[in-house]
C-alpha positions in Angstrom: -14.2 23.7 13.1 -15.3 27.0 15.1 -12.9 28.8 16.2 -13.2 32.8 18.0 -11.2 35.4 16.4 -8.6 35.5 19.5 -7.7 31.7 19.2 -7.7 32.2 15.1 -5.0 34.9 15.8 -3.1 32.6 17.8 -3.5 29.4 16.0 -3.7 29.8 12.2 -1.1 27.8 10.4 -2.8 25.1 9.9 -4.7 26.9 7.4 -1.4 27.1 5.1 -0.2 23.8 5.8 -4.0 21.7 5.1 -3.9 23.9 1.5 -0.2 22.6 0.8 -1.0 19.2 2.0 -4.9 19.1 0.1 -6.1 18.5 3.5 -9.4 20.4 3.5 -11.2 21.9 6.2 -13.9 24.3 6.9 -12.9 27.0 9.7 -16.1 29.3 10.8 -14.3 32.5 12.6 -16.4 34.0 15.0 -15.4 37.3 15.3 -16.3 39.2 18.3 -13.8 41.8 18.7 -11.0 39.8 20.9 -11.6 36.5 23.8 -15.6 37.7 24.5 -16.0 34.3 26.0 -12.5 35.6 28.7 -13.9 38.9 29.3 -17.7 37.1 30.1 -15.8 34.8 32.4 -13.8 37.3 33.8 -16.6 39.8 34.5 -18.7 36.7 35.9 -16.1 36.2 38.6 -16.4 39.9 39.8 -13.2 41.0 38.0 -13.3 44.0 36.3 -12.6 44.0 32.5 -9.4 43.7 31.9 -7.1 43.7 27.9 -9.8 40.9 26.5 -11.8 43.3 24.0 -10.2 45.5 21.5 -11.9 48.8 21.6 -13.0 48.8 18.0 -13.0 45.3 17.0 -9.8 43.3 16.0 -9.3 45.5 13.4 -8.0 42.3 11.3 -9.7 41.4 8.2 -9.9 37.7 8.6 -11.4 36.5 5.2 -8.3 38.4 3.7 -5.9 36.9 5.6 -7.1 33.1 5.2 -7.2 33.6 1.4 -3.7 35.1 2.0 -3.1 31.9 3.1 -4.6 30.1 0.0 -8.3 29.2 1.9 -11.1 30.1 -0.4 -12.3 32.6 2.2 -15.6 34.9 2.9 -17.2 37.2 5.3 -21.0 36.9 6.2 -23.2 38.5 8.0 -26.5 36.7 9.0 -27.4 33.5 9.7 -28.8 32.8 6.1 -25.4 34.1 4.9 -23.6 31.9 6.9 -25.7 28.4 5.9 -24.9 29.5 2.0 -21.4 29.9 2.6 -21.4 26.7 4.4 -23.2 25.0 1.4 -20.1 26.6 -0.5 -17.4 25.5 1.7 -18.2 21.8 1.7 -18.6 22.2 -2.3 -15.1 23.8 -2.2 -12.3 22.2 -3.5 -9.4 23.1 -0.6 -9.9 24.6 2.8 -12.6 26.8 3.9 -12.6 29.9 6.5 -15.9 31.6 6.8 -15.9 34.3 9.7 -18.9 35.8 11.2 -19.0 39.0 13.3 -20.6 38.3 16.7 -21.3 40.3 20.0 -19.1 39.6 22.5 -21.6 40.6 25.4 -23.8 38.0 24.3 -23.9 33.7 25.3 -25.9 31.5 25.7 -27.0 28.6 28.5 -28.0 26.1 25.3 -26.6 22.8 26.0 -26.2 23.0 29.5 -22.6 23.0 29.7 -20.9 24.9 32.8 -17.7 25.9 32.6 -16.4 25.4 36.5 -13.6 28.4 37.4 -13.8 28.8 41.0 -14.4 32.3 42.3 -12.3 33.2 44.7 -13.2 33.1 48.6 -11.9 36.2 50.2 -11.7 40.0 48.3 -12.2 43.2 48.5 -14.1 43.6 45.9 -17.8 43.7 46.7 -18.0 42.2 42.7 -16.0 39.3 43.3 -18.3 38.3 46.9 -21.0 38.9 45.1 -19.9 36.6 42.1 -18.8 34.0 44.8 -22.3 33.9 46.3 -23.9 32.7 42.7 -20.7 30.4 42.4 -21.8 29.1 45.6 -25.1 29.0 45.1 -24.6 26.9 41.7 -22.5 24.3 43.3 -25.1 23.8 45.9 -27.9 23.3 43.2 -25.3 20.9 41.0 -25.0 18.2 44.1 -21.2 19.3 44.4 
């Protein structure tokens, strides 16, 4: 399962309860310092940055608190890292949370997925008519 670092901070029970109940999973955190994938969205639609991104990370240590939670637990910090600890997690006996710090500026267009928010039509904000003319122009190039 992949879950960002806002959603883990909202939704991380289930860690607790799959160790109690020997239901194992494998949890990669990706940690980018609050709901980057929000603030992309929200900047994408002219708005201005607004309470997504802490200042200076999370400031949570996630590893520690999954193994607080009785997940074996680790922190990595490539790619390569991450594979290993993967290899380790399936090999693990109970559930797994690996988290991996991220930059929340950065996405990515792979698999062609589009996430359709509708910009809003009338503002004030030269940012938001200039984010509904791309919105516009997208539609028109996806047949809608």
């Amino acid at each position: 399962m992949l879950v960002g670092d806002g959603s883990y901070r909202m939704m991380n029970s289930e860690i607790a309860t799959s160790v109690q109940l020997g239901l194992k999973l494998i949890i990669v955190v990706v940690d980018n310092g609050g709901f980057g994938c929000i603030d992309r969205l929200q900047r994408s639609a002219g708005g201005a940055a607004f309470n997504n991104l802490f200042s200076n990370g999370s400031g949570v240590d996630f590893a520690a608190h999954a193994a607080s939670l009785g997940a074996f637990a680790s922190k990595v910090s490539s790619i390569g890292d991450l594979e290993a600890a993967l290899a380790a997690a399936r090999d693990a006996p109970h559930t797994a949370v690996i988290v991996i710090e991220t930059d929340p500026a950065l996405s990515t267009a792979a698999g062609g997925a589009w996430w359709d928010v509708a910009i809003a039509a009338v503002s004030d904000r030269p940012e938001v008519v200039d984010a509904r003319r791309v919105y516009d122009a997208a539609l028109a190039t996806r047949g809608v």
